[in-house]
C-alpha positions in Angstrom: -26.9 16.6 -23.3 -30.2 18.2 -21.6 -29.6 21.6 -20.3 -31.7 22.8 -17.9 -32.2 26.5 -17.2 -33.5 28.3 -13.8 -33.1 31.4 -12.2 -33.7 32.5 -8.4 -35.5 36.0 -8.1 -33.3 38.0 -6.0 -36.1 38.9 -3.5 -35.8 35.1 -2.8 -31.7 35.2 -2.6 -31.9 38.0 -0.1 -34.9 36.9 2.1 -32.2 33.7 2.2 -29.4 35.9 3.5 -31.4 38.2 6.1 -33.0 35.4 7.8 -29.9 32.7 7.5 -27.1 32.9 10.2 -24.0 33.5 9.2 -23.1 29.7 8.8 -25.4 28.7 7.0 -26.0 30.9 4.5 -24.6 28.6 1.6 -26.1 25.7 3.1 -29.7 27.5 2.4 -28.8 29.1 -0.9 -27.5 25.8 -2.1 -31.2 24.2 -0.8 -33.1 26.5 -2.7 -31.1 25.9 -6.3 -31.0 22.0 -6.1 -34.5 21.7 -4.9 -35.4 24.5 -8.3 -33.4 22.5 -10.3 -34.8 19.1 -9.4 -38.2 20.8 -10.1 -37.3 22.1 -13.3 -35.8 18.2 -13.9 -39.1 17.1 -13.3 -41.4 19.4 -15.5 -38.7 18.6 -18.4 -39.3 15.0 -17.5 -43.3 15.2 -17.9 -42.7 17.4 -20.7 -46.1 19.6 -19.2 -45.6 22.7 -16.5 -47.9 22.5 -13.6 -51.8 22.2 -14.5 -51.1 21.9 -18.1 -52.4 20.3 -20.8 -50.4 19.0 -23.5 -50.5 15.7 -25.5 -46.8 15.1 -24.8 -47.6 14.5 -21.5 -45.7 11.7 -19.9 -46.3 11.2 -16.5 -48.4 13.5 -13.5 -46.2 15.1 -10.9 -46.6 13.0 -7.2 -45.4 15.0 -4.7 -42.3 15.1 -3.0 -40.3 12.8 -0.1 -37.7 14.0 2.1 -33.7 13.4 1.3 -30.8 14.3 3.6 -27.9 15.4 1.4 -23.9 15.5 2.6 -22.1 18.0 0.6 -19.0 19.6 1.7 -20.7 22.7 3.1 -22.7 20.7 5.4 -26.1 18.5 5.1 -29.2 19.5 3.1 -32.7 18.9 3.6 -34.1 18.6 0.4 -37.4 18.5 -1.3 -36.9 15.7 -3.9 -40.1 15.2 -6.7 -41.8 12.8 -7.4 -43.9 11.0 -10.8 -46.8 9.1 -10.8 -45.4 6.6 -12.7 -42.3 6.2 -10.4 -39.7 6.3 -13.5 -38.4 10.3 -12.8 -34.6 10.3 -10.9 -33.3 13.5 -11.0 -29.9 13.8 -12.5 -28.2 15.6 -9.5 -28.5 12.1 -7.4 -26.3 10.7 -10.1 -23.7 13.0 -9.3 -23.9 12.5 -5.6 -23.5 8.9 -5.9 -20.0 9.6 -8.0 -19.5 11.8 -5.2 -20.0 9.3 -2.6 -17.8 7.3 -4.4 -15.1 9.1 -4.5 -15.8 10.4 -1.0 -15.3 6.8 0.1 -12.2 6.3 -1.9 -10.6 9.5 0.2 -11.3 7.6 3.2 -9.6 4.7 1.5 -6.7 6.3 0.7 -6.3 8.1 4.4 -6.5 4.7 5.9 -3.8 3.1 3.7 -1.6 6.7 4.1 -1.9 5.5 8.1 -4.9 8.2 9.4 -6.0 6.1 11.9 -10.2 5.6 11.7 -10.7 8.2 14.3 -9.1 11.2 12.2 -10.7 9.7 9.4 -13.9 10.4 10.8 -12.9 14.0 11.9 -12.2 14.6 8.5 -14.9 13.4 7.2 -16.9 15.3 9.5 -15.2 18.3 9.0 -15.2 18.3 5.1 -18.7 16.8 5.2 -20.7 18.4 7.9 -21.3 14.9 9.3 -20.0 12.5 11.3 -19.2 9.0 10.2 -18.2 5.9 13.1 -14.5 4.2 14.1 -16.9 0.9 13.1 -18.1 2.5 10.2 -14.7 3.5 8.6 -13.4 0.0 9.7 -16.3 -1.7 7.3 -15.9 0.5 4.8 -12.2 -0.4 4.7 -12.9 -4.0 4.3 -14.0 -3.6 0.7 -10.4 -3.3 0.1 -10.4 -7.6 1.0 -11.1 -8.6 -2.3 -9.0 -6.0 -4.1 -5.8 -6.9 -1.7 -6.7 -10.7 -2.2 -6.7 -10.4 -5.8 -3.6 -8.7 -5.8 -1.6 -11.0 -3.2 -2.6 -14.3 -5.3 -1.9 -13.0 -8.8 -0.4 -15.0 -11.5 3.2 -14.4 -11.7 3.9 -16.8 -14.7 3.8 -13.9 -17.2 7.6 -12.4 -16.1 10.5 -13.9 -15.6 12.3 -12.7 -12.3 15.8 -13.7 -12.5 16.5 -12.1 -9.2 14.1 -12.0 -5.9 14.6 -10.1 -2.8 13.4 -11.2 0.6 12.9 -10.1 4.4 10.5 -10.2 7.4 8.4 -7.5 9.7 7.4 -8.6 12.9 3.7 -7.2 13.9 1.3 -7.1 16.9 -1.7 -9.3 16.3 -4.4 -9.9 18.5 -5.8 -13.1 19.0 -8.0 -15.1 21.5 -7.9 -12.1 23.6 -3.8 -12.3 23.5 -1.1 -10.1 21.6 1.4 -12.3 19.5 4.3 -11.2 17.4 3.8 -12.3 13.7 5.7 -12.4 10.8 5.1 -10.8 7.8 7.3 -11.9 4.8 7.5 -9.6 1.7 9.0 -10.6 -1.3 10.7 -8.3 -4.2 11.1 -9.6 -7.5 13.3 -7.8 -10.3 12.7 -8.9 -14.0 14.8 -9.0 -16.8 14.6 -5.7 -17.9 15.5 -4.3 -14.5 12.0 -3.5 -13.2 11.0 -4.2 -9.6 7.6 -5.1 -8.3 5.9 -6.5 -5.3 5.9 -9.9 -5.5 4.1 -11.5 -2.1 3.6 -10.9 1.1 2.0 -13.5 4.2 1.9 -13.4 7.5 2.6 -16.2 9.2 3.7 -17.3 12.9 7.4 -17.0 13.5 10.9 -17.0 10.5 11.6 -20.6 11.0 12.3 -22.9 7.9 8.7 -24.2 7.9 7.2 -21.0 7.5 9.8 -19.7 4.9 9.3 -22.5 2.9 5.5 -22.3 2.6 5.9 -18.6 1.5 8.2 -20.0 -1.3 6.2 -22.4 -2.4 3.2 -20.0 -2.5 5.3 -17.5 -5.0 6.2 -21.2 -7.2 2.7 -22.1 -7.0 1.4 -18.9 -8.4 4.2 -18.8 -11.4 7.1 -17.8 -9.6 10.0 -18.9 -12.7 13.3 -18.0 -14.2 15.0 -17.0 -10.7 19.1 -17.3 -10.7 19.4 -15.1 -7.4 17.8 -14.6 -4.3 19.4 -12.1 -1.6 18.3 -12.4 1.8 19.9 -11.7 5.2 21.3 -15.0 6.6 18.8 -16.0 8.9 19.1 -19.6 9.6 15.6 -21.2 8.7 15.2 -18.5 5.8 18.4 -19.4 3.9 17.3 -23.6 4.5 14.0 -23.1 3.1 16.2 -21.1 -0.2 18.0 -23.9 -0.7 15.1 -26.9 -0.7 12.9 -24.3 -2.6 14.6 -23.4 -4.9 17.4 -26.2 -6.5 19.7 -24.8 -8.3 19.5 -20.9 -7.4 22.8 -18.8 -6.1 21.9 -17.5 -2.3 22.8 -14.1 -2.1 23.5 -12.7 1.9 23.3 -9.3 2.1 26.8 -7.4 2.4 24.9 -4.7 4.5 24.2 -7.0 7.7 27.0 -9.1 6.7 29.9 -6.1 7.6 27.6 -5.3 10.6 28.0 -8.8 11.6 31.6 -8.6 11.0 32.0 -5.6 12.7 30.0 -5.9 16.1 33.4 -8.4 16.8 35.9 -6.0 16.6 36.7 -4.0 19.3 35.7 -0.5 19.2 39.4 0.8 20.3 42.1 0.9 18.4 40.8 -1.4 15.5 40.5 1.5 12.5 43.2 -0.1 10.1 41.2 -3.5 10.6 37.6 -1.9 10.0 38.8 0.1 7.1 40.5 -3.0 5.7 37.1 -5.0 6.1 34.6 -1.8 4.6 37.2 -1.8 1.5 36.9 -5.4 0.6 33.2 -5.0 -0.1 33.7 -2.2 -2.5 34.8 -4.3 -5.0 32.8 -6.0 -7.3 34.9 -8.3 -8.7 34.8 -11.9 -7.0 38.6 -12.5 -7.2 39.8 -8.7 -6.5 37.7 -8.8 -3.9 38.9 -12.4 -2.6 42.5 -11.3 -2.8 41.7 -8.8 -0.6 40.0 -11.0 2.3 43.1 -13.0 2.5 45.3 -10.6 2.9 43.3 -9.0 5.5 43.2 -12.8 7.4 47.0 -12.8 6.8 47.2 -9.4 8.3 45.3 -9.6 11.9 44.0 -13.9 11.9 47.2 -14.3 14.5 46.1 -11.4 16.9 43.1 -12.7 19.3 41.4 -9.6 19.5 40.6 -10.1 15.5 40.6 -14.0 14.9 36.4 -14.3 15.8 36.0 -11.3 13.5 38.2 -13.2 10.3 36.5 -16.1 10.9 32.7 -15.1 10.0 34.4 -12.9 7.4 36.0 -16.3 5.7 33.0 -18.5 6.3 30.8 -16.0 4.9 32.7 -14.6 2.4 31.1 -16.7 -1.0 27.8 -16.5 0.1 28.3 -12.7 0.0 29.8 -12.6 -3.3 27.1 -14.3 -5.3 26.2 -11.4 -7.0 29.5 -11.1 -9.1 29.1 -14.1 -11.3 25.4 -14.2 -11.5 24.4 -13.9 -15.4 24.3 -9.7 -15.6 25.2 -9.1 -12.0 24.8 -5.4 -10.5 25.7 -3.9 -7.2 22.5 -3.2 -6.4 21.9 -6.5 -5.7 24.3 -7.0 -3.2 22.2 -6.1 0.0 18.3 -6.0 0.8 18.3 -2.2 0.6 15.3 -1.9 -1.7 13.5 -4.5 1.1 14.3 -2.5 3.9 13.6 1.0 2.6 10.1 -1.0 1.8 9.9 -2.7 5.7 10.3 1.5 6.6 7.5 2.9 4.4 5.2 -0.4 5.5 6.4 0.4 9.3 5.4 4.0 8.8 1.9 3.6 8.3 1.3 0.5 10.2 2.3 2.2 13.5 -1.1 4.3 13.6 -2.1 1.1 14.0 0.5 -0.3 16.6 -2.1 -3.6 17.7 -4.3 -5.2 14.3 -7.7 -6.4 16.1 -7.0 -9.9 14.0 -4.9 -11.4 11.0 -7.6 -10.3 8.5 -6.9 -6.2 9.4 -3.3 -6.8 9.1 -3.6 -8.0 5.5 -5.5 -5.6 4.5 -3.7 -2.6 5.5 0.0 -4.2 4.5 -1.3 -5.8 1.5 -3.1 -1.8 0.6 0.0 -0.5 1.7 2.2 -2.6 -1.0 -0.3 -2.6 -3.5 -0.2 0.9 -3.5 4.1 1.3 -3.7 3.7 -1.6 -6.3 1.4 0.4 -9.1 4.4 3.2 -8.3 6.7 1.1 -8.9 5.4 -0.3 -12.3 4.5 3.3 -13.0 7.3 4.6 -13.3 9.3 4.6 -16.3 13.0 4.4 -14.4 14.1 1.2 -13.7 15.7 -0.5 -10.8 18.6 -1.5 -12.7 20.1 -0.9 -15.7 21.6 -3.6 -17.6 
């Protein structure tokens, strides 16, 4: 590598300080070094100092143009050289773009962290010395499309994901000039070895069995194979669309809204031994232990009105919420849609800077950032979801 040496005479360092105000004291220092240094580029580059003559001579110096420069301390008006031959780029431009780069990746990341564009743009300012526009950071953050689309249409054939975890978001969208409620529908997938990942997300209009099933038939359609579970909450369109999609696969319905469901029939007074009785029968995780106990508990309080609604969701749903015992390497864990919820949260957290996307497209960007970002965590990390 070329090094290039320079020095500032101190007379020129302290004419700098007496005449610069306070503020911009390192702004003027900095001036003077980068535009030396771009000089001293230049003469290197020519291989001749001013006026001489030499046979190695390369090029003839041209002058210089004008170039506004954001660093951190503020913007500098330099004095950038030029060659007659037009080949000479000083080296220190090369930097800035890496700079801007990674500049433009902060903004980036504060977007998908949930800084909303206007305190992206104070930052910016503030670490920068100049402002950048709410339509400006918005552009810039559509350069994540193509990443996020990428990402969200992957090829899934390469793992098999015995067991797939499911749930919707409702959002604020505008459109034609209205605010509608979409869905958003995020799918989990946990391979054989225990590892979880980010399967899919869409947005569509509404949970009804239409739009469930054309979210399932994306994740087929894109490799989606090998699945023996999938655990959902037991929405009535989401759990018809499991069982035309996917022939042959166990339904899982989440024990978590499943005792809630239970539960929110019982009377609040007086009902202890019958709530206790009901909490303990999902602590098993054997299907006949746990069977045993339901009917005993239906022997117990079916004859007393104030329990029979209660006994009846808990016997009609009862299988349904046991699937997870005899599937091939079965696991607590899956059991409810904890993982998807504490997911919905981190997704919710961030999108609430938000609170109204401008159209369908913003929405997917930001979510799909948002999971792309928890899903290279995920896969990061070397602990696994479960263990076998």
């Amino acid at each position: 590598m070329t090094h290039i040496h320079f020095t500032l005479k101190r007379e020129e360092i302290q004419s700098l300080i007496e005449t610069a105000v306070k503020d911009d004291i390192s702004k003027n220092i900095l001036t003077t070094v980068f535009n030396q240094l771009m000089e001293e580029q230049r003469t290197q580059y020519i291989q001749a100092s001013d006026y001489e003559r030499s046979s190695k001579r390369t090029s003839q110096r041209n002058g210089y143009y004008d170039r506004n420069w954001t660093t951190r301390i503020g913007s500098l008006d330099l004095k950038v050289p030029r060659t007659r031959d037009g080949k000479f780029s000083p080296t220190l431009f090369e930097r800035y773009q890496r700079n801007e780069k990674a500049l433009l990746a902060s903004m980036l990341e504060m977007y998908i962290s949930g800084v909303s564009t206007r305190k992206v743009s104070d930052v910016v300012e503030k670490l920068c010395g100049t402002s950048v526009s709410k339509s400006f950071v918005s552009s810039l953050t559509a350069e994540l499309d193509p990443m996020v689309n990428e990402w969200r249409n992957r090829s899934l054939s390469g793992t098999k994901y015995p067991y797939v975890v499911t749930d919707v978001l409702y959002i604020k969208v505008r459109e034609a000039g209205r605010v509608i409620s979409k869905s958003c529908h995020i799918a989990i997938g946990i391979s054989e070895d225990g590892s979880r990942e980010i399967i899919g997300f869409m947005i569509l209009n509404g949970e009804s069995e239409s739009t469930w099933h054309t979210f399932f038939e994306h994740l087929k359609k894109r490799g989606l194979h090998g699945t023996e579970l999938i655990i959902s909450d037991s929405h009535a369109g989401l759990v018809s669309a499991v069982r035309k999609s996917f022939t042959g696969v166990s339904w899982q319905r989440c024990q978590v809204h499943f005792m809630r469901n239970i539960l929110t029939r019982v009377p609040k007074r007086d009902s202890k031994a019958f709530r206790e009785a009901v909490k303990s029968i999902f602590r098993f995780t054997d299907m006949e232990l746990a069977r045993a106990a339901k009917d005993d508990l239906i022997h117990k309080f079916m004859d007393n009105k104030r329990y029979e609604k209660a006994c009846q969701i808990l016997d009609e749903g009862f299988e349904d919420a046991f699937q997870y015992t005899v599937a091939k390497k079965g696991h607590s864990r899956l059991k409810s849609t904890n993982v998807i919820e504490r997911l919905n949260q981190e997704v919710r957290r961030r999108e609430k800077v938000v609170r109204i996307f401008p159209n369908t497209d913003s929405a997917i960007r930001l979510i799909g950032a948002v999971l792309m970002d928890i899903h290279e965590e995920w896969i990061g990390s070397p602990r696994k979801y479960i263990k076998f």
